[in-house]
VOBA-1610 file (N, C-alpha, C; in pm, whole numbers, padded with zeros to 5 digits, always signed):
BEGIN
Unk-01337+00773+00539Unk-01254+00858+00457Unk-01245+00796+00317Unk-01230+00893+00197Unk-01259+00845+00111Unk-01051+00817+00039Unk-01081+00774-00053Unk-00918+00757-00127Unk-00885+00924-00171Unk-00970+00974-00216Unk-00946+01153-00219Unk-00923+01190-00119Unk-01003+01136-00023Unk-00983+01270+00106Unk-00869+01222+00149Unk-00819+01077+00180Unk-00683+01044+00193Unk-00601+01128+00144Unk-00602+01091+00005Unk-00478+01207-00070Unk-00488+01336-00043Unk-00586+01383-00021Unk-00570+01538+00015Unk-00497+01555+00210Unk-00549+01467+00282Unk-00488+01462+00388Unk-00393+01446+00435Unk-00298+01346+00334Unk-00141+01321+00353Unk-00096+01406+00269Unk-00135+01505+00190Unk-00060+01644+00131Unk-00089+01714+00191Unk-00176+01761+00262Unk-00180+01846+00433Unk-00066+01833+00473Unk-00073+01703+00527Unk+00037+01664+00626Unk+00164+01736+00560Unk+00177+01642+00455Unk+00371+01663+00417Unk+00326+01827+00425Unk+00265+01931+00354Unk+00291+02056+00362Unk+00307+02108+00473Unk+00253+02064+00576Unk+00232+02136+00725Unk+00336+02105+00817Unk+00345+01960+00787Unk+00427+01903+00924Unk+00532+01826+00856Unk+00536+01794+00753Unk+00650+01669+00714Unk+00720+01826+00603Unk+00709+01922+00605Unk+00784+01971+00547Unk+00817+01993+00385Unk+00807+01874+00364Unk+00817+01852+00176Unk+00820+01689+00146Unk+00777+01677+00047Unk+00780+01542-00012Unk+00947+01465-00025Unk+00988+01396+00013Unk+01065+01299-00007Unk+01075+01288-00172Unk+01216+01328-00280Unk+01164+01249-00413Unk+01118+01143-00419Unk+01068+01117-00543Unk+01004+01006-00576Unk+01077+00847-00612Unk+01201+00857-00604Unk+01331+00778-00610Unk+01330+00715-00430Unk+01335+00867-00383Unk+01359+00794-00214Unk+01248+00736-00172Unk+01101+00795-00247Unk+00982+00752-00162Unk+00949+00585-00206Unk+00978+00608-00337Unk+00981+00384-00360Unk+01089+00305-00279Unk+01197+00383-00241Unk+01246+00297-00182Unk+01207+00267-00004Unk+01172+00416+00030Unk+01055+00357+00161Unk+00962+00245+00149Unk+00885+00285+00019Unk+00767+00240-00069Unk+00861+00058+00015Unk+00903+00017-00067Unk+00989-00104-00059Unk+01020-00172+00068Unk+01080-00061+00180Unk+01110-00070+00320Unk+00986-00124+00393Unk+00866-00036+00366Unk+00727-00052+00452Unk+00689-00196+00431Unk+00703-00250+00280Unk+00621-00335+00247Unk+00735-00451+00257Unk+00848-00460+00314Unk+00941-00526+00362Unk+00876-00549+00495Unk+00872-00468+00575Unk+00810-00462+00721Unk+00689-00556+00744Unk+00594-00536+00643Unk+00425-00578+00639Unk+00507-00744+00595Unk+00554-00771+00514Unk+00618-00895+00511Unk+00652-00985+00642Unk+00732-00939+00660Unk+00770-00971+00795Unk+00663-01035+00907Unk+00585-00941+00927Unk+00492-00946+01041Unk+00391-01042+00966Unk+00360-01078+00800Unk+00295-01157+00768Unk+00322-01337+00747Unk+00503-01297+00703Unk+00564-01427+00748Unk+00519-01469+00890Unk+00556-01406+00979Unk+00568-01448+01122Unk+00403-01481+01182Unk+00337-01416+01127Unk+00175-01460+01199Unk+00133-01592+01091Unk+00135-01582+00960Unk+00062-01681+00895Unk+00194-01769+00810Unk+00294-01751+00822Unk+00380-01860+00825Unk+00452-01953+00899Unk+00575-02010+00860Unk+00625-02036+00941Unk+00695-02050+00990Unk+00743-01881+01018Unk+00888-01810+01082Unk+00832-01731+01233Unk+00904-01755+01354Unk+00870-01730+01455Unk+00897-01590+01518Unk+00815-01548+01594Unk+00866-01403+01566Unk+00975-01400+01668Unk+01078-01280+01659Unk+01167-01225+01756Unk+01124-01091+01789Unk+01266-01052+01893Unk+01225-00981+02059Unk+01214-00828+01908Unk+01255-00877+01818Unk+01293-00678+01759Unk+01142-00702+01674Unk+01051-00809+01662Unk+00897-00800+01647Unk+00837-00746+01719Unk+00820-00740+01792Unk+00713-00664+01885Unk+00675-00562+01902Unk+00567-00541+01899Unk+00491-00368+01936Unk+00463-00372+01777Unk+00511-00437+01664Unk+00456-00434+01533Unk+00311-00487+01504Unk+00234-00390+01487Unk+00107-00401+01438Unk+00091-00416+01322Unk+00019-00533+01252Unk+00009-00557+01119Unk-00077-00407+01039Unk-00218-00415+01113Unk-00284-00296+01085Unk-00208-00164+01043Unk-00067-00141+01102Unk-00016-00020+01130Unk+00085-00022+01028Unk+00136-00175+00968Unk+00252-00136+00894Unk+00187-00159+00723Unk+00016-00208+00728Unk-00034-00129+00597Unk-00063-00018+00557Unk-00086+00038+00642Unk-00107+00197+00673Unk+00005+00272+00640Unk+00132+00192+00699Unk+00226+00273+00591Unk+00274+00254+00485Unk+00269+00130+00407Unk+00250+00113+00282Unk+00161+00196+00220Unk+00026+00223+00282Unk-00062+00311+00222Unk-00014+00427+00197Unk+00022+00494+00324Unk+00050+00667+00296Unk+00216+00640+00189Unk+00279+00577+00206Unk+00395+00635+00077Unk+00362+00613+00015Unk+00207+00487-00029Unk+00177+00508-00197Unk+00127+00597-00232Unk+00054+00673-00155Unk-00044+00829-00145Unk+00051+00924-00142Unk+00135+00905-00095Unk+00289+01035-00169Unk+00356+01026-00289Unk+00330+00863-00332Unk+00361+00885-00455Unk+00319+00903-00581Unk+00146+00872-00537Unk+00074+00935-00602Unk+00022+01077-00637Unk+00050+01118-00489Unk+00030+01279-00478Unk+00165+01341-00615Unk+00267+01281-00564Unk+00385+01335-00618Unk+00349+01354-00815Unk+00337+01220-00807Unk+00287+01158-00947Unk+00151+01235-01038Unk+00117+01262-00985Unk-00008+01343-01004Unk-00137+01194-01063Unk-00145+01136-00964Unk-00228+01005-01018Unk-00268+01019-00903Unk-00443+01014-00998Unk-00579+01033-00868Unk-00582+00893-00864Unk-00604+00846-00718Unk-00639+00665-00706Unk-00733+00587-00747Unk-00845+00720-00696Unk-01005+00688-00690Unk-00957+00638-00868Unk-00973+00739-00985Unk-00960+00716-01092Unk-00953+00543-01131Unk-00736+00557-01056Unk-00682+00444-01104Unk-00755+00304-01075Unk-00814+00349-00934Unk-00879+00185-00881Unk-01007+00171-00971Unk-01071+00255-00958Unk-01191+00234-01087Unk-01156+00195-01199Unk-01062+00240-01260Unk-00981+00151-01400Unk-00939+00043-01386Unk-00890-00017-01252Unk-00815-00148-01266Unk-00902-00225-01232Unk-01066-00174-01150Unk-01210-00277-01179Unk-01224-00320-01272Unk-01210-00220-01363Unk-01251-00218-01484Unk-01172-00367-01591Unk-01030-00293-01562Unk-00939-00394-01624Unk-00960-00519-01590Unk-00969-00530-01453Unk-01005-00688-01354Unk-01164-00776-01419Unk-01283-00654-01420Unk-01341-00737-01445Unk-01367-00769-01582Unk-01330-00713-01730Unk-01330-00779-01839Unk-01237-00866-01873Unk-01093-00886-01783Unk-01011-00936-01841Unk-00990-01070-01758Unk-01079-01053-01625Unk-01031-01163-01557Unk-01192-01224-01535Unk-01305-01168-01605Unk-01422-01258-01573Unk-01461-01368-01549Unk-01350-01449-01594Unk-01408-01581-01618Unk-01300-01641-01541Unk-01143-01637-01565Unk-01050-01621-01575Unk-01040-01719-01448Unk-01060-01666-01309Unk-01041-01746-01230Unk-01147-01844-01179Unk-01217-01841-01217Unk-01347-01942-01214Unk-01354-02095-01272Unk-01214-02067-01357Unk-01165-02171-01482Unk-01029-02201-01439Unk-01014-02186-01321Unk-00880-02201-01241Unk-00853-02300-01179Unk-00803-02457-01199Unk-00836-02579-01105Unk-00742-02575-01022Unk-00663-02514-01016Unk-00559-02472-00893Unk-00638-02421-00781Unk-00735-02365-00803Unk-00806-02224-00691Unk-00951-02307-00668Unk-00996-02379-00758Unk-01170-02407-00752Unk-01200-02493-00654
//
């Protein structure tokens, strides 16, 4: 699936089955919630916080996925194509950071 067909698929959705878009006020603050969640489950596997009994059944895979779709609602909402934006921020990444981390003695 492509980042278009995404966006066109989760505006299916909300039209068909989710009814209507969430504003764009409530959807960052999901936006926020999800990627609270993906935290969590990333502390607990690659840090070093242990998980508990209200962890479980949390799939890492599953709670980027929803970070994904509310950013795809808020892009839908927003009227910002991704494909576009991610091709621009290549863009931005690779003239501005060419060298950039290569010259990094923290990282090398």
């Amino acid at each position: 699936m492509t980042i278009e067909e995404a966006q066109q698929q989760v505006d299916n959705w909300i039209q068909t089955t989710g009814v209507r878009y969430f504003n764009e006020l409530t959807n960052l603050g999901i936006l926020m919630e999800e990627v609270g969640e993906l935290s969590r489950i990333m502390v607990r596997t690659y840090g070093e916080q242990s998980f508990k009994d209200s962890d479980k059944g949390k799939e890492m895979a599953d709670e980027m996925a929803d970070v994904l779709w509310v950013l795809i609602c808020l892009a839908n909402q927003t009227g910002v194509d991704l494909t576009t934006a991610l091709q621009n921020n290549f863009l931005k990444k690779n003239s501005r950071d060419a060298e950039r981390h290569k010259n990094n003695e923290k990282i090398v």
